[in-house]
C-alpha positions in Angstrom: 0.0 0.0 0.0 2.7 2.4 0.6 4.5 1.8 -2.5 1.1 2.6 -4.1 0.8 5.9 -2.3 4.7 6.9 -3.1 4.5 6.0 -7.0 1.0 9.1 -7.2 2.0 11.9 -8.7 1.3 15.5 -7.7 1.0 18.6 -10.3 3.0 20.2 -7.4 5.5 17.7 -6.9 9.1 18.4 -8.4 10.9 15.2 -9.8 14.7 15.4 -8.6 16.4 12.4 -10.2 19.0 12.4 -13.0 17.9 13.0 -16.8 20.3 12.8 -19.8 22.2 16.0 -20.5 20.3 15.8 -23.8 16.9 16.3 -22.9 18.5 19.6 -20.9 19.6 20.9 -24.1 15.8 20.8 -25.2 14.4 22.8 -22.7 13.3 26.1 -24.6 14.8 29.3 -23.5 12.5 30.9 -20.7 10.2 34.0 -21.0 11.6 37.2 -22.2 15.2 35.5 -22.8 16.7 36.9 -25.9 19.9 35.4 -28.0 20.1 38.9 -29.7 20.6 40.6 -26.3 23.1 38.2 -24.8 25.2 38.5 -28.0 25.0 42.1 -27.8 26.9 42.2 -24.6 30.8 42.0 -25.4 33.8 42.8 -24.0 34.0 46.2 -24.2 30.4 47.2 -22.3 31.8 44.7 -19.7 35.0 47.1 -19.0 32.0 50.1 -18.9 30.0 48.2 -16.5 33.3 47.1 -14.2 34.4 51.4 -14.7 30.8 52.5 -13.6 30.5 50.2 -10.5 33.9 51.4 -9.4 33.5 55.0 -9.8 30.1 53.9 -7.8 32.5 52.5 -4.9 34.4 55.3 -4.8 31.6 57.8 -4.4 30.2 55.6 -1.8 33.2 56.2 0.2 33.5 59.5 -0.6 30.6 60.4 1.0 30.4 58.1 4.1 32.2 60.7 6.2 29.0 63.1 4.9 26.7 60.7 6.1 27.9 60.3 9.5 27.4 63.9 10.1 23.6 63.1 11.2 25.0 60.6 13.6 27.7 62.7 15.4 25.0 65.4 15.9 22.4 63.0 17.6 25.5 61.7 19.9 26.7 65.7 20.4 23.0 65.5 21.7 22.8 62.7 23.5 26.8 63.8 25.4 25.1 67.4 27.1 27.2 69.9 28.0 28.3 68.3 31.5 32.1 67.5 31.9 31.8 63.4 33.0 33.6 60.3 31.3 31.2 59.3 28.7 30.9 62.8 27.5 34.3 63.2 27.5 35.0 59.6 25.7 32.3 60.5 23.4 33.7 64.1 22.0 37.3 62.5 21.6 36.1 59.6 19.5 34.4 62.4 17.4 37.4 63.8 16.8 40.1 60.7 16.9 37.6 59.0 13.7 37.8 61.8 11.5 41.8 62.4 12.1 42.8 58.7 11.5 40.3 58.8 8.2 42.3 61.5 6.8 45.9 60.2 7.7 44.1 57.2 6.1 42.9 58.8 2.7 45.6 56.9 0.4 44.8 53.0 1.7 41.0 54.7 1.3 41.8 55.2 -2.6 44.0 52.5 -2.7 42.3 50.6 -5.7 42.5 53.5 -8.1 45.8 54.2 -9.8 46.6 57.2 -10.7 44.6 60.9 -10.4 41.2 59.4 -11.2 39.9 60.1 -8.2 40.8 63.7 -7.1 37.0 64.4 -6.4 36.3 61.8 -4.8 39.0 62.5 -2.5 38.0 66.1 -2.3 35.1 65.3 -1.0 36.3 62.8 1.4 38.5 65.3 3.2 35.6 67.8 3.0 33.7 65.2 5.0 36.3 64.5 7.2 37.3 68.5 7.8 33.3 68.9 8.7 33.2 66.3 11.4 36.9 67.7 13.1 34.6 70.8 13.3 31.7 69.4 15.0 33.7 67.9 17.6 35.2 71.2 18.0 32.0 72.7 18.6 30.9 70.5 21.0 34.2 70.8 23.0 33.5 74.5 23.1 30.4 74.3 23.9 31.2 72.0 27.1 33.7 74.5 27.8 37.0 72.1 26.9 38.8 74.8 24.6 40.8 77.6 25.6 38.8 80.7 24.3 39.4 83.5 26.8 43.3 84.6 27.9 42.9 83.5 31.7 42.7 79.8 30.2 46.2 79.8 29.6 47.6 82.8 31.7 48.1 82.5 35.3 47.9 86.1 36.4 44.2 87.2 34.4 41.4 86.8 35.8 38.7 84.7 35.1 36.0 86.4 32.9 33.1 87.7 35.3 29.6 87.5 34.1 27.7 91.0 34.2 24.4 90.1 34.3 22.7 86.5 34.9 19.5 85.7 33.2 17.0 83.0 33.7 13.5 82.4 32.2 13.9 85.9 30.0 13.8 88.2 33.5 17.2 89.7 35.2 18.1 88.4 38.5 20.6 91.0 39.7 
């Protein structure tokens, strides 16, 4: 009885056994397959399509830097102004990325040969150069950078507010 049951056929069930290599050759070409267009494609449009993809690839890492901006603003965000460790550890990996990607640039570029890929590189460094200034902002803004004299002289005095303001009224 099982032998009966395993020999039925389904319309849904593939048959998986070896045929002769002759009745694949008979198979008709499937739907929408054209010779003309497959003996259209030489050599030459192959060299294009290997010369478009890599100008691709180098774009594409041309502008990574570019689209890490968003993300270093959202983690400038998320660091606040206060002066702690993981602020701290965050701002100098903004800035230690960007530094090591520009002393980097060559092995970047390293499967072009020759000039081919000045803007690409231009860009790259303009990428790089933007995120360096972020980070610089930020350290700034958290008060890291030396922007007044008495940061770095012992004898001037600290820069006194004149007026303190909270909630758009004076308190003085």
């Amino acid at each position: 009885m099982s032998q009966i049951k395993s020999n039925k056929k389904f319309k849904w069930a593939l048959d998986f056994n070896q045929k002769n290599r002759t009745q694949a050759t008979e198979l008709p070409s499937p739907p929408g397959y054209s010779q003309s267009a497959n003996a259209s494609y030489t050599e030459a449009s192959r060299d294009t399509d290997s010369n478009l993809l890599l100008i691709k690839k180098l774009w594409d890492v041309a502008l990574g830097p570019l689209k890490q901006v968003p993300m270093n603003l959202f983690i400038m965000y998320m660091a606040g102004n206060s002066i702690s460790i993981f602020p701290i550890m965050m701002v100098g990996m903004l800035i230690v990325r960007p530094v090591k990607a520009l002393f980097a640039t060559q092995s970047t570029f390293k499967m072009v040969e020759g000039t081919q890929a000045t803007g690409q590189k231009f860009v790259y460094f303009i990428g790089n150069i933007v995120n360096i200034l972020l980070a610089l902002y930020k350290c700034q803004s958290m008060g890291l950078l030396p922007t007044h004299s008495s940061d770095w002289l012992a004898f001037e005095e600290p820069q006194t507010r004149v007026e303190h303001i909270g909630g758009g009224l004076s308190l003085i």
